[in-house]
N, C-alpha and C positions, 0 to 999 in steps of 0.2 A: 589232621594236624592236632586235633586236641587227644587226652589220654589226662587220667585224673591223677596217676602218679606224680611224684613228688620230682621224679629225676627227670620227665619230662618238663615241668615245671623250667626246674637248673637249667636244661640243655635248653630253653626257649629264652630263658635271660640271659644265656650266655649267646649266643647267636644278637639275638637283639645290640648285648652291648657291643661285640666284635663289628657288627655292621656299623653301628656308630662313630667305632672309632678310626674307621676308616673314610669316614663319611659317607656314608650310602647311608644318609636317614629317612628316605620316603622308605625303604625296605625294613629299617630298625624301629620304624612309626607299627609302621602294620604287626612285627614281631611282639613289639612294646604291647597292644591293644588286645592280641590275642592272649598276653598276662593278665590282665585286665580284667577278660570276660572271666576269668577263674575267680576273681573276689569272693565269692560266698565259700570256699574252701577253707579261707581264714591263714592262708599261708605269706608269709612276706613279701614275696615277688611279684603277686599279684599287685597288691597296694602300694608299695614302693617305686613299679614300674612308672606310675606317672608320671614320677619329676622327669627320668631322663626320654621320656616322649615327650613332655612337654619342653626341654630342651629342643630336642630335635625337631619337633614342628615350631619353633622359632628360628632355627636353623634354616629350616625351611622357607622362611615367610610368610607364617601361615599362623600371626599373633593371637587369635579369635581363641583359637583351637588350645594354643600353648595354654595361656591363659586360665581356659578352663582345665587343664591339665595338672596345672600349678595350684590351682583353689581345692581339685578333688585332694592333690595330694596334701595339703594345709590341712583340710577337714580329716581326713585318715589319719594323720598324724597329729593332731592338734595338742594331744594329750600324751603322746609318745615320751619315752625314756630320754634322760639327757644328750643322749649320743645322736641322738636323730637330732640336735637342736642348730645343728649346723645345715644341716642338710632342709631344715623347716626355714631357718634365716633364710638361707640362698632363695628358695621359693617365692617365699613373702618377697623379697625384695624384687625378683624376677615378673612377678606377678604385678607389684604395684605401675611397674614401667609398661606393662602392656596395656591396650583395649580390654573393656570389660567385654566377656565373652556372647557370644550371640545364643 
């Protein structure tokens, strides 16, 4: 499943989010995470991918997890461009309503 290209990158958040929006998020979790382990490449999908995992494991019931999902993406973005700042609100705020993560 992994490949360091870029268009595999696209086609693994795109899949992620189609599962989403259908709701199959234990499938769009595990999609979402394999973005994730790519963070040292330095490309957006990777770091981005949080929030909307950390959506879907709230989806889930599964707040512990969101939680930390929502903080990693606060800290990756902390310092982001004004266009992410809506996208950092939703977070913070999603974040402050859950359990502090385990």
């Amino acid at each position: 499943m992994k490949d360091d290209s870029y268009s595999t990158v696209a086609e693994r958040w795109l899949r992620a989010e189609l599962l989403a929006r259908v709701g199959r998020d234990a499938e769009a979790v595990r999609w979402y995470g394999s973005l994730t382990e790519d963070i040292s490449r330095g490309l957006l999908f990777p770091t981005a991918a949080h929030l909307p995992r950390g959506e879907a494991l709230e989806r889930l019931g599964r707040p512990a997890e969101a939680a930390a999902e929502y903080r990693r993406f606060i800290a990756l973005f902390s310092a982001a461009d004004a266009e992410w700042a809506p996208a950092l609100a939703g977070a913070r705020a999603r974040s402050s309503r859950l359990p502090p993560a385990l």
